[in-house]
ZAMARGU-4260 file (C-alpha; in steps of 0.2 Angstrom, whole numbers, plus 5000, padded with zeros to 4 digits):
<rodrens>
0) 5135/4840/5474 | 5134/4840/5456 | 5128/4822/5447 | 5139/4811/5439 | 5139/4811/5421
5) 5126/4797/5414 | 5131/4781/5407 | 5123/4786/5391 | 5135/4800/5389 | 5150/4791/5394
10) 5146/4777/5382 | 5141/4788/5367 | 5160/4795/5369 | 5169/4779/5374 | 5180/4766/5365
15) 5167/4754/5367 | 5156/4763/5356 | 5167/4770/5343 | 5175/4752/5342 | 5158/4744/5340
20) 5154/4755/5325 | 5173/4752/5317 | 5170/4734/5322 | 5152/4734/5311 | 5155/4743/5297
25) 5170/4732/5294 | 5162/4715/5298 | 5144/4722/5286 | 5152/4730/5271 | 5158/4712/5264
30) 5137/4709/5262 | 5135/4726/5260 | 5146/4725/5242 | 5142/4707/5238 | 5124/4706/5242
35) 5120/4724/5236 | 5130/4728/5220 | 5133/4708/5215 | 5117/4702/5221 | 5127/4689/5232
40) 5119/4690/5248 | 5125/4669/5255 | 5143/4674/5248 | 5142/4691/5257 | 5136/4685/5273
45) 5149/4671/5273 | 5161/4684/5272 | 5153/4695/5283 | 5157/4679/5299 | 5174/4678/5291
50) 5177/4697/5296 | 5169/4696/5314 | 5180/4680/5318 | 5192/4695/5315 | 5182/4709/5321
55) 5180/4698/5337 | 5201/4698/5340 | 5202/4718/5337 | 5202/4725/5352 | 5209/4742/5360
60) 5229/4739/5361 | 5243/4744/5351 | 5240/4741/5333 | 5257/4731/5327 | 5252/4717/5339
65) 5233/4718/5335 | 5238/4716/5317 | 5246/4698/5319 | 5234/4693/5332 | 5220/4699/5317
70) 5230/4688/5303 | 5232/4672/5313 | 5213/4672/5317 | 5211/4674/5302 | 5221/4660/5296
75) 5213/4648/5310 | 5196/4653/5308 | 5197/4648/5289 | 5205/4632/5291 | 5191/4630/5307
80) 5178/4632/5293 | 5186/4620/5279 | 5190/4608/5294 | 5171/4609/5300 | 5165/4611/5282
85) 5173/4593/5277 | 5165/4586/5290 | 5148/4592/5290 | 5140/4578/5277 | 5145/4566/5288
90) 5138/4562/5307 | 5155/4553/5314 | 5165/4564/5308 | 5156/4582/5313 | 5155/4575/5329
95) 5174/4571/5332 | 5178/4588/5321 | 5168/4597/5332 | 5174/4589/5350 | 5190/4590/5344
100) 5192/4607/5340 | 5182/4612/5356 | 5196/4606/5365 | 5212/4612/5354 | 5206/4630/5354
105) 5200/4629/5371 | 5218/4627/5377 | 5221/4642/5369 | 5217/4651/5383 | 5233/4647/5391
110) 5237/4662/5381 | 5230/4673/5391 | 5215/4687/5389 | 5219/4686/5368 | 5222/4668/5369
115) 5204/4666/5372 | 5198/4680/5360 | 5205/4667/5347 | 5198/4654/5354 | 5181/4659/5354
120) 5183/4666/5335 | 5186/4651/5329 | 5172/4643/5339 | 5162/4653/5335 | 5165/4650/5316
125) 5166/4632/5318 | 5148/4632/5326 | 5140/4644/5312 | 5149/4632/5299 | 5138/4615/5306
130) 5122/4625/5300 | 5120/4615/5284 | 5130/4601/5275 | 5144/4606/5263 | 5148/4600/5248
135) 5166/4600/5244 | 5163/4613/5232 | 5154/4622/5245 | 5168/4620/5256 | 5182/4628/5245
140) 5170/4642/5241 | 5168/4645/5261 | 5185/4646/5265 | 5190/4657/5252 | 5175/4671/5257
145) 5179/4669/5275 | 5200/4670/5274 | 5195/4687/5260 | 5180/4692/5273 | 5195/4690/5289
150) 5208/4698/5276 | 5195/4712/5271 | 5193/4715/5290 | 5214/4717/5294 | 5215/4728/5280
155) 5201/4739/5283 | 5206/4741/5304 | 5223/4744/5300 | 5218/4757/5289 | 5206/4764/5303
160) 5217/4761/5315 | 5230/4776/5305 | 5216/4787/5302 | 5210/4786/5319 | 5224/4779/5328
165) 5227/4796/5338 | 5206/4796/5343 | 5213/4776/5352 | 5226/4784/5361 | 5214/4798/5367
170) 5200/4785/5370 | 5210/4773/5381 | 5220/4786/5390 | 5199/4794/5394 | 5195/4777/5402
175) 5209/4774/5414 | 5203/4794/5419 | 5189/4787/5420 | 5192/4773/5432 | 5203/4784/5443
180) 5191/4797/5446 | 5180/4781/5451 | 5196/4776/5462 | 5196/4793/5470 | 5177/4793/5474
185) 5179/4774/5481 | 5192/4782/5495 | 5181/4794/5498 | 5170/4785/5505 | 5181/4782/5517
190) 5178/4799/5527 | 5159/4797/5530 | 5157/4788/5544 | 5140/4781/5540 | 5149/4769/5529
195) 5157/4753/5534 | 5176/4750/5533 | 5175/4734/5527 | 5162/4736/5513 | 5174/4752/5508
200) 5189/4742/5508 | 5180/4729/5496 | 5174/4743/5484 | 5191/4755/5482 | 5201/4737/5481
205) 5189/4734/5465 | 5190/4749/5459 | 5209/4749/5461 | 5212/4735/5450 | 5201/4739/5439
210) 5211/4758/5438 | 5226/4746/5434 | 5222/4736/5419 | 5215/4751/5412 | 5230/4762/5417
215) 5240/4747/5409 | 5229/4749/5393 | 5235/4768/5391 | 5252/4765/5395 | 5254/4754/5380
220) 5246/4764/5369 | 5252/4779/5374 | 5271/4774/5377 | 5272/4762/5359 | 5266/4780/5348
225) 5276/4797/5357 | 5279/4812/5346 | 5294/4810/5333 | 5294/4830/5327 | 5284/4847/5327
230) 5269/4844/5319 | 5250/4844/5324 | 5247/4827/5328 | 5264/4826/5339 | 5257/4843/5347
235) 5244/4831/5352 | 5253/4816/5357 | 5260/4829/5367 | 5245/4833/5376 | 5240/4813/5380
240) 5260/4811/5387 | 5257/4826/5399 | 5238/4820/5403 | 5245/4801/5406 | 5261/4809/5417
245) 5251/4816/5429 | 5237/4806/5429 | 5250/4793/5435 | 5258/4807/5445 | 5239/4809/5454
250) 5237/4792/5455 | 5253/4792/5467 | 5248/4804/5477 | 5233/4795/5483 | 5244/4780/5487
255) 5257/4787/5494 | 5251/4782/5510 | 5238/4773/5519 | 5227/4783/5530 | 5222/4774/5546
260) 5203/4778/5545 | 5197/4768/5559 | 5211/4777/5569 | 5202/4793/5562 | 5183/4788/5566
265) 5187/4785/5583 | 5197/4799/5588 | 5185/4810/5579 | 5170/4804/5576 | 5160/4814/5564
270) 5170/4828/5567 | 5167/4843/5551 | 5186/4839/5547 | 5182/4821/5538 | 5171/4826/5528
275) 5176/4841/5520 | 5192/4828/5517 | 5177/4817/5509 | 5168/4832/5499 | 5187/4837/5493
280) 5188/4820/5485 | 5172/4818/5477 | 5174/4835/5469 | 5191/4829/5461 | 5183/4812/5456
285) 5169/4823/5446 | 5184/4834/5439 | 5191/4821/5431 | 5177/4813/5423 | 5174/4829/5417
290) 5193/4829/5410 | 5190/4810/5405 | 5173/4815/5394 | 5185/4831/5387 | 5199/4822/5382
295) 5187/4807/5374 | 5180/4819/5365 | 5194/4829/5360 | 5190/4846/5366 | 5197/4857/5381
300) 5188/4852/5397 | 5177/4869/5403 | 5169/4862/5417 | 5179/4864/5434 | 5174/4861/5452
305) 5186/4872/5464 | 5192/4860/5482 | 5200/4877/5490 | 5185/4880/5500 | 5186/4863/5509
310) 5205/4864/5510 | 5203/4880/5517 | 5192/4872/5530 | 5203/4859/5534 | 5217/4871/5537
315) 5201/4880/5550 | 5199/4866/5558 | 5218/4860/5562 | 5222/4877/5568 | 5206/4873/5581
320) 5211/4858/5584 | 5229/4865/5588 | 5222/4878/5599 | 5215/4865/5611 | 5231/4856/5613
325) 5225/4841/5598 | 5243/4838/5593 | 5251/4833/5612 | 5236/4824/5616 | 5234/4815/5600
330) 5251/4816/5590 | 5248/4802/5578 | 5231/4806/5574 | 5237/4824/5571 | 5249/4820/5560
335) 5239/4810/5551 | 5226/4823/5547 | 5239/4834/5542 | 5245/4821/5529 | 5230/4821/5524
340) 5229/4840/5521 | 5245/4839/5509 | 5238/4824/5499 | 5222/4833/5495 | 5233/4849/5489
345) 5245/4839/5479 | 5231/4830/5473 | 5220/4847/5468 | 5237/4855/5459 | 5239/4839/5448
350) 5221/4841/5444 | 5223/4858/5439 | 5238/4854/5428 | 5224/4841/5418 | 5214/4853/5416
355) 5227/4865/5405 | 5233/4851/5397 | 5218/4847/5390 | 5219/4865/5381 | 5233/4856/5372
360) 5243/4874/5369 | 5254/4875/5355 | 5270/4878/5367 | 5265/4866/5380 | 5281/4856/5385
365) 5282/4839/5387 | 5284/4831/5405 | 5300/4821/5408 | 5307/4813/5394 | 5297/4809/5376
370) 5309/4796/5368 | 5305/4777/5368 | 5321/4768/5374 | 5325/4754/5384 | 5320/4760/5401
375) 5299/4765/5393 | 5300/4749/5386 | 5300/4739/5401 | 5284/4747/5407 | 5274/4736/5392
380) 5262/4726/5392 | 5272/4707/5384 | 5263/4695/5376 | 5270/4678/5374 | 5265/4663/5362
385) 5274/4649/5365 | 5271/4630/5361 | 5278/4628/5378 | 5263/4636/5385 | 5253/4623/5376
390) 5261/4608/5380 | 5265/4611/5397 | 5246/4614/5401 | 5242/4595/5394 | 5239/4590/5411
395) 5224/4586/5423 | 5231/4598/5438 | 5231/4613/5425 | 5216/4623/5425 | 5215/4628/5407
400) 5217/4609/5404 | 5200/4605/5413 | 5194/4622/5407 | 5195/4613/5389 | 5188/4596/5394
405) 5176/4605/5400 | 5171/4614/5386 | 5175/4596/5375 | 5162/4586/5384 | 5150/4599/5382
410) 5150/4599/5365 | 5150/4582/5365 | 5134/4579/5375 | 5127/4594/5364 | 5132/4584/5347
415) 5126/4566/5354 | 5109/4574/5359 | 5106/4585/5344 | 5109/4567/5335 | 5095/4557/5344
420) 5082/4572/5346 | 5076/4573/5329 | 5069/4591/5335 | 5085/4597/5340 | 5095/4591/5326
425) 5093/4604/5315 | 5097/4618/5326 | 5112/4607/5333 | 5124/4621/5329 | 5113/4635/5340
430) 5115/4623/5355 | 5135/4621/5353 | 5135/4640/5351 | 5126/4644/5365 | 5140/4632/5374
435) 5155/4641/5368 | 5147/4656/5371 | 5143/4654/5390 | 5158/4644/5395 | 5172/4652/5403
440) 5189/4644/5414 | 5181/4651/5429 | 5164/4644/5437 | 5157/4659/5444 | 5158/4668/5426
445) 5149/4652/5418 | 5135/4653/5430 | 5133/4673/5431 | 5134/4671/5409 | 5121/4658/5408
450) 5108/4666/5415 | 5112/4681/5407 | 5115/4672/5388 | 5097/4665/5391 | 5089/4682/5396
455) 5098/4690/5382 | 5093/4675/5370 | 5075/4676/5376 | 5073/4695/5372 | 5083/4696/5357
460) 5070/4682/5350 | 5057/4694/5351 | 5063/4709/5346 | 5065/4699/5330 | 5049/4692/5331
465) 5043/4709/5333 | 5054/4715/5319 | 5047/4702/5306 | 5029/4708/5309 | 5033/4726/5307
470) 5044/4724/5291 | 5046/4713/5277 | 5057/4725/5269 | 5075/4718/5265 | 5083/4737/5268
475) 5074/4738/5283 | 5080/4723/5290 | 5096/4726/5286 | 5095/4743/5294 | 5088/4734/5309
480) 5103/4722/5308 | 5116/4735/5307 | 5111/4743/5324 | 5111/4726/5332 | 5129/4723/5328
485) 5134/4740/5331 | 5127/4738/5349 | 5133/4720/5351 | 5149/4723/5348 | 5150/4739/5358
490) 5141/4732/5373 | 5151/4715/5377 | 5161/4723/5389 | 5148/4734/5396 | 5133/4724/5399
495) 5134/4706/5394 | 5115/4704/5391 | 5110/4718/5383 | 5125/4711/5370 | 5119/4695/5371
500) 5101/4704/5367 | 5109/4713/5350 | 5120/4699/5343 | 5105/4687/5344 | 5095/4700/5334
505) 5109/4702/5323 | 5111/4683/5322 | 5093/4680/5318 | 5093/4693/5304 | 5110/4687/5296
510) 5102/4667/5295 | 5083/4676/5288 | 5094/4684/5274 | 5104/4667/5270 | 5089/4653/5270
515) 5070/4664/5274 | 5060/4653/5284 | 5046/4655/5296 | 5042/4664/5312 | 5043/4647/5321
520) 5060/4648/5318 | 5064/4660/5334 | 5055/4651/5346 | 5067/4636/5342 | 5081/4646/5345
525) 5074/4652/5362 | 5073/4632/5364 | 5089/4627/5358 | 5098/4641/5371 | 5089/4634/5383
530) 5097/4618/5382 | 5112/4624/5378 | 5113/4633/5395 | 5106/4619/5405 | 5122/4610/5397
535) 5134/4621/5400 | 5130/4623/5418 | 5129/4605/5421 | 5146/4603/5415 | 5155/4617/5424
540) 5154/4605/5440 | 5165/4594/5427 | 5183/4595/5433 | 5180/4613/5441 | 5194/4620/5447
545) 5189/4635/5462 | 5198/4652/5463 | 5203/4647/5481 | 5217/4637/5475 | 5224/4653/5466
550) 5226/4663/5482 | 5240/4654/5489 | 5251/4658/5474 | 5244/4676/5471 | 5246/4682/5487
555) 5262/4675/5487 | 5267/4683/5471 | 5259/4701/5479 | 5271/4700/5492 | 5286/4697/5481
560) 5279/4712/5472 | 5280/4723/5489 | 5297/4715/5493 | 5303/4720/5476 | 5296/4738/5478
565) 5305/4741/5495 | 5320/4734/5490 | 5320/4745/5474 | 5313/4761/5486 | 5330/4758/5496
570) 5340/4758/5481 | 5332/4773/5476 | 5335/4781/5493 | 5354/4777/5492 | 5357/4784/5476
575) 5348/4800/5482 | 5358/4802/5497 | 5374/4797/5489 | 5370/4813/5478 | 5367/4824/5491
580) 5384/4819/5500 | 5392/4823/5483 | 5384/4841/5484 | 5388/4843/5501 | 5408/4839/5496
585) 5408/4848/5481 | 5402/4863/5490 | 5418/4864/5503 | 5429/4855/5490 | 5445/4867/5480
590) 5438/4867/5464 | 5456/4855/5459 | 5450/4842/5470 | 5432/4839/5461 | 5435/4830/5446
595) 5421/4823/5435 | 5421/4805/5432 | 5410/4802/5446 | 5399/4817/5445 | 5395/4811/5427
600) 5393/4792/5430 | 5381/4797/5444 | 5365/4804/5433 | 5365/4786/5426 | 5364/4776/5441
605) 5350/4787/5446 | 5338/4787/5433 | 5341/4766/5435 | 5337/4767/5453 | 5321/4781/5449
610) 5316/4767/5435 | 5318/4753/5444 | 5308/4761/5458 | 5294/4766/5448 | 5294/4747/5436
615) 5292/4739/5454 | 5279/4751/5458 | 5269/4746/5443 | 5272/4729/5447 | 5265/4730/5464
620) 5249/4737/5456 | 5247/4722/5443 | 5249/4708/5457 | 5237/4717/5470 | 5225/4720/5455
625) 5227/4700/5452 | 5225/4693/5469 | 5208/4706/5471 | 5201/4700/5455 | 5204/4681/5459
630) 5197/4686/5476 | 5182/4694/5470 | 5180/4678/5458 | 5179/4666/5473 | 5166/4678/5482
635) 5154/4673/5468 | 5158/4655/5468 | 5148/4644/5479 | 5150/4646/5498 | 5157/4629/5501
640) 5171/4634/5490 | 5176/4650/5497 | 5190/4645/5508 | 5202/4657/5521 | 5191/4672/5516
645) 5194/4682/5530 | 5212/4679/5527 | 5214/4682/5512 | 5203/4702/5513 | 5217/4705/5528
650) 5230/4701/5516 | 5226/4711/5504 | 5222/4725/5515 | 5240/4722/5523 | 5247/4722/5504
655) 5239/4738/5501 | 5246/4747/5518 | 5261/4740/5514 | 5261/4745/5497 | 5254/4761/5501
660) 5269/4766/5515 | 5283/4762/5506 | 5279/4775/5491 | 5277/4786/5506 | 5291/4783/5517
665) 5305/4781/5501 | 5304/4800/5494 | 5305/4807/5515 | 5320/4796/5516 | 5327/4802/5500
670) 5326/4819/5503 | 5338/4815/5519 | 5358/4819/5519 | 5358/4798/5527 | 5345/4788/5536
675) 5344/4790/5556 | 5351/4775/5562 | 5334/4767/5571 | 5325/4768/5556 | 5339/4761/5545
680) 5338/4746/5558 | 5318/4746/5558 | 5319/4744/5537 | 5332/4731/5537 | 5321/4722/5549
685) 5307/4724/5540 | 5316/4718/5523 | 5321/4702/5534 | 5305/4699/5539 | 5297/4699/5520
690) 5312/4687/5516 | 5308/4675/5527 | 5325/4677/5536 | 5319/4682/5552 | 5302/4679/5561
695) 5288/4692/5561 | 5290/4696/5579 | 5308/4703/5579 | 5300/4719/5572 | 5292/4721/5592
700) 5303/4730/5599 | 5314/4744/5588 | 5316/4762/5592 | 5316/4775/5578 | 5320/4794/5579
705) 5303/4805/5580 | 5313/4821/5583 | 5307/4837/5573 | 5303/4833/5551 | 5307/4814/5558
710) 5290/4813/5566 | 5281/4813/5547 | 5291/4798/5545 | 5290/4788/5558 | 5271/4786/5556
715) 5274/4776/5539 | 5286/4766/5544 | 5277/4760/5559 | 5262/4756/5548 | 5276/4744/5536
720) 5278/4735/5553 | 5264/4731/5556 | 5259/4727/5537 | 5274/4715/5537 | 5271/4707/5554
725) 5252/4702/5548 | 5257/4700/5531 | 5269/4684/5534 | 5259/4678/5548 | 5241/4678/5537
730) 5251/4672/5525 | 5261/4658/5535 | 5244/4653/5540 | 5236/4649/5523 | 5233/4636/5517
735) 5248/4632/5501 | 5237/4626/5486 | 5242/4617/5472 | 5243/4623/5455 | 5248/4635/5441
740) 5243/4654/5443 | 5233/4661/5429 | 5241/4671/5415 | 5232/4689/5422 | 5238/4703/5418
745) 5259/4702/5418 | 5273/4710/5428 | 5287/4717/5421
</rodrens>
C-alpha cells in the first residue's frame, strides 16, 4: 500500500500556508515602507501590530463577512490601544484599564469562534501597548498608526482576497477532501479485526466532526461565489461546484448506513472478505488526498489507485459464500455484506467522477442547479452579533461569564504582582500576554496550551538567542523575522507550539528593532512566561465550568437533529410516492382527464421536501460533530470530572446508527409505489418513540414485510429501533445539567 502523502507537502499546499504568507506580508509591509524608505522603524512597527490585530481576525471564510469582521477589529483594537495608552503613566489606572478590558472582551466570546478572534486581537494589542508609558502625544500618535496599520491590512486582504479569491475557494474545498479521505480511512479501520471497535468508533467519530466543520468551511465558500457567465474563472467555479457535489455525494454514500461490524467479526472472523472491503477503503482515502493535493494546487490529479480488484474479490467471495448455503444460514449477515459491496461501488464511481472533474474540461456541465437562491442559502453558515448575546451571558451560571472572570482575575494577580516584584515590573506586559494567550473557556485546552506556550516560549528564546550571536545585521534580522511570522501564523492551527515557537521569535525581534537591548533580555521572557503560565493555570480552577454539564443539552439537541431528519426523510418519501402514483394514473388515464395544475404544482413541493431533507441532513452532522467535540473535551479534563462517560460514547454511537439508517432507509422507501403497511407502523412508532409520546419498549414487538427487494430494508429499519430504544433510554438516564450550550458550530 502506497504511503500517505507527508505533512510537509500537505502543508506547503494548504490554506494554512498560503494564509500565513498573505497574513505576513500584510502585517510587515507597514515596517517594511516606514522603517525602510522613511527611516521610521517605532512608527512602522506600531503599525505593523495594528495590522496583525487584523491579520489575527482574517481567517478562511467568505470575504464580505471577513471584511466587517476586519473593520471592527480594527476599530476596537485602536481604541484598546488609546484606552491602554491613557492609562499607562499611571499605576491605578493601567491596572483597572487592563482588568477591565480582560473582562469586556473576554465576553466576546459568546460570539462564537470569531467572537474570540476579536477578543484575543485586542488583547493582544492591549498587552503590547503596557510596554512602556505614553505620553498623550504618544498616544494619539499610536492610535493613528495602528487604526492606518489595521486599515492598510483590510485593504491589502480584500485586495488579495479578489486576486486570489478563486485559489480560497479551491484551498478550502482541498481540506474538507482532505478530512474525508481521513474519514474514509477512519472506517476502514473497521474491517481489520485486529483493531478494537471501541478505539475505531472514537477515531472515525473525531474524524467525522472534524470532516464537518471543514465541509461547512467549503460549503460557504463555495456556495456564497458560483458561476455568473462563461468565462474562465466560472469554467473553474464550475469545476469546485462539481468537486464539492459529489464530494458531499461520497460523503453520503458512506453514511448511508451503518454496518454492524461486530455482527460481521463474529460471523466471519478474519474471513478474506473484510479486508479486501478494508484495502478498498484505504485506497479511496489515498485517491482523494491525491484529488485534495491536485485541486489545492490547481492542476488535474494524475495519480489513481484502481478498487476493481478488491470489488472483484468481494463479488468471488459472495458467490462462495452463496455456494455453501451463507445466505439461508446467515440472512442478515449476508445482506449486509452485500450492502457493503454496493457502497464501496458507489463509492469507487463518485471517485472516479473527482478525478475528471479535476481536468476541469471546458464543456464540463455543472451538477444540479448553479444559482444561489433561497433554498442554497439556507445551507450557510449565519453569524449573529447581538447585544443580547452580551447581556444575557452577564451571569454566574454562564460559562463565558466565568470564562471572563477568569481571565479578569488573572490579569489582575498578573498586574498586582508585576507591581510589587520590582524584577517583574518591567516585563509586566509579557506576563499578561502569556495570560491571554493560554487562556481558553474550556479547562482542558488551558492546561494542554500551557504547557505548550511555555515549551514554545522556551525555544523561541533561544532560537533568538542564537540568532543575535550569529547576526547583528538589521536585514538579517529582519529576514529572520519574516520567516517567523510567516510560520506563526501558518502554524496556529496546525501545531500550537511550533507557532508559539515562531511568534516568540518574531516577538523578540519586533521589540530588538523598537528599543535594542541586551541578550539578558530573553532569559527574562523565558521567566516572565513562566509566571504567566503558572497563573493561568491556577486560575482555570477559578469558576471552572466542565464539559460534562454540556452533554445533557448536546445530546439532547443531537436527537432533535435525528428527529428532524426522519421526519423530513418521510416528507421526502411521501412526495416521491405521491409522484409515482401520479405516473401510474397518468399512464392509464384519457389524455382529457389529465389536466396540469397538479402536475405542475407538484416539482415545487418536491424539491421542498428534497431540500428540507438534505438541510436536516446537514443539521444532524453539525449537532453530532458538537456533541463529539464537547465529548472529546471532557476526555481530557481531569477524571473526576468526566461524568456518564460510557453513556454518553453509546449515545453518540446510537446517534450515528441512527443517523446513518435513516439516509439509508428514506431513498428505498421513496423509490416504492406506498410503504408496506408493517413498516409504515414500525416508522410511526419509531417517530413516537423519539417524541417522547410513547415509551421505548412499544417498538418490541412490530412485524415488518421482508418478502423479495423488502428484505434490503428491513435490516435499516430494524437497526433505527434499536437506535431509538437506547437512544431515549441512555438518554432518559443522564443526568439533565444546567446551563447554556456553547455557540459551536450552528444549525440551520
Amino acid at each position: 500500500m502506497e504511503l500517505r502523502l507527508s505533512h510537509l507537502h500537505r502543508f506547503v499546499y494548504s490554506h494554512f500556508f498560503f494564509g500565513g504568507v498573505r497574513q505576513a506580508v500584510g502585517m510587515l509591509a507597514p515596517v517594511m515602507v516606514l522603517g525602510g524608505l522613511f527611516d521610521q522603524m517605532a512608527i512602522g512597527l506600531i503599525a505593523t501590530f495594528g495590522a496583525l490585530c487584523v491579520a489575527i481576525i482574517d481567517q478562511p471564510g467568505p470575504h464580505w463577512h471577513r471584511a466587517n469582521e476586519m473593520l471592527g477589529g480594527s476599530i476596537l483594537g485602536t481604541a484598546t490601544v488609546a484606552i491602554t495608552g491613557l492609562a499607562s503613566s499611571h499605576p491605578v489606572l493601567i491596572w483597572a484599564a487592563v482588568v477591565a478590558q480582560c473582562f469586556a472582551f473576554s465576553m466576546l466570546s459568546v460570539f462564537g469562534r470569531k467572537g474570540g478572534q476579536i477578543s484575543f486581537a485586542c488583547l493582544l494589542l492591549m498587552s503590547l501597548t503596557m510596554h512602556s508609558p505614553l505620553s498623550p502625544s504618544q498616544v494619539l500618535l499610536h492610535a493613528t498608526a495602528t487604526l492606518g496599520g489595521g486599515l492598510f491590512y483590510l485593504l491589502f486582504s480584500t485586495l488579495a482576497s479578489r486576486l486570489f479569491g478563486l485559489r480560497e475557494e479551491q484551498q478550502a474545498l482541498s481540506v474538507a477532501l482532505f478530512a474525508t479521505g481521513e474519514y474514509m480511512a477512519a472506517r476502514s479501520a473497521f474491517y481489520d479485526v485486529n483493531n478494537d471497535l471501541d478505539d475505531c468508533y472514537r477515531d472515525m467519530i473525531l474524524r467525522q466532526a472534524t470532516m464537518t466543520e471543514q465541509h461547512q468551511a467549503a460549503r460557504d465558500m463555495v456556495l456564497r461565489a458560483l458561476p455568473r457567465g462563461g468565462g474562465a474563472g466560472d469554467r473553474r467555479r464550475v469545476m469546485l461546484w462539481n468537486l464539492f457535489s459529489d464530494m458531499i455525494a461520497l460523503l453520503d454514500t458512506m453514511i448511508a448506513t451503518h454496518t454492524d461490524y461486530a455482527l460481521l467479526r463474529r460471523a466471519l472472523g478474519d474471513a478474506d472478505v473484510l479486508l479486501f472491503g478494508r484495502d478498498a477503503l484505504r485506497k479511496m482515502s489515498l485517491d482523494l488526498e491525491h484529488i485534495a493535493l491536485a485541486v489545492s494546487r490547481n492542476r488535474p490529479a494524475v495519480h489513481r489507485n484502481s478498487v476493481k480488484a478488491e470489488l472483484r474479490a468481494i463479488e468471488y467471495e459472495l458467490e462462495q459464500l452463496r455456494q455453501q448455503g451463507f445466505p439461508a444460514s446467515n440472512p442478515e449477515v449476508y445482506a449486509v455484506l452485500v450492502q457493503v459491496l454496493r457502497r464501496l461501488r458507489n463509492a469507487a464511481r463518485v471517485v472516479d467522477r473527482l478525478y475528471e472533474h479535476t481536468r476541469g474540461a471546458a464543456d464540463a456541465v455543472p451538477v444540479g442547479s448553479l444559482r444561489v437562491d433561497k433554498s442554497l442559502t439556507r445551507f450557510l453558515s449565519r453569524q449573529q452579533f447581538r447585544m443580547g448575546m452580551l447581556t444575557s451571558n452577564l451571569r454566574l451560571d454562564s460559562p463565558h461569564c466565568r470564562y471572563a472572570l477568569r481571565v479578569t482575575l488573572a490579569a489582575a494577580l498578573a498586574m498586582t504582582l508585576t507591581a510589587f516584584v520590582p524584577q517583574l515590573q518591567p516585563h509586566g506586559y509579557w506576563i499578561v500576554l502569556t495570560v491571554v494567550i493560554i487562556m481558553k473557556p474550556g479547562f482542558a485546552v488551558t492546561r494542554q496550551r500551557n504547557g505548550w506556550r511555555l515549551l514554545g516560549t522556551l525555544i523561541g528564546c533561544g532560537l533568538a538567542l542564537a540568532a543575535f550571536h550569529a547576526t547583528d545585521k538589521p536585514s538579517m534580522l529582519f529576514t529572520i523575522m519574516l520567516v517567523a511570522c510567516v510560520l506563526g501564523n501558518s502554524l496556529v492551527l496546525v501545531n500550537y507550539m511550533a507557532s508559539g515557537v515562531f511568534n516568540t521569535l518574531f516577538v523578540l525581534l519586533a521589540f530588538h528593532f523598537i528599543s535594542p537591548g541586551t541578550l539578558a533580555v530573553v532569559g527574562e521572557r523565558a521567566l516572565d512566561t513562566a509566571v504567566g503560565c503558572a497563573l493561568a493555570l491556577a486560575c482555570s480552577y477559578f469558576l471552572p465550568w466542565w464539559e460534562h454539564r454540556y452533554m445533557g443539552p448536546l445530546s439532547r439537541a443531537a436527537l432533535s437533529a435525528n428527529r428532524e431528519y426522519l421526519r423530513s426523510g418521510l416528507r421526502y418519501v411521501g412526495q416521491m410516492q405521491a409522484r409515482h402514483a401520479r405516473q401510474d394514473a397518468s399512464v392509464t388515464a384519457a389524455p382529457a382527464e389529465s389536466g396540469p395544475p397538479e402536475a405542475a404544482a407538484t416539482p415545487s413541493a418536491l424539491q421542498e421536501a428534497n431540500l428540507s431533507w438534505q438541510l436536516s441532513r446537514k443539521n444532524v452532522h453539525v449537532a453530532f460533530a458538537n456533541m463529539a467535540e464537547a465529548f472529546y473535551r471532557m476526555m481530557n479534563e481531569p477524571r473526576s470530572r468526566q461524568q456518564n462517560v460510557p453513556e454518553v460514547n453509546n449515545l453518540m454511537i446510537q446517534n450515528h446508527i441512527l443517523a446513518s439508517q435513516i439516509a439509508a432507509a428514506m431513498p428505498m422507501l421513496a423509490d416504492l409505489p406506498a410503504t408496506p403497511p408493517g413498516m409504515a407502523q414500525m416508522l410511526a412508532q419509531i417517530q413516537a418513540v423519539l417524541d417522547g409520546e410513547q415509551p421505548a419498549d412499544s417498538l418490541a414487538n412490530i412485524t415488518i414485510e421482508t418478502e423479495g427487494d423488502l428484505a434490503a430494508l428491513a435490516y435499516p429499519l430494524r437497526q433505527m429501533q434499536k437506535a431509538a430504544q437506547m437512544l431515549v433510554k441512555e438518554l432518559g438516564g443522564l443526568a439533565d445539567p444546567a446551563g447554556p450550550v456553547l455557540p459551536a458550530r450552528q444549525a440551520a
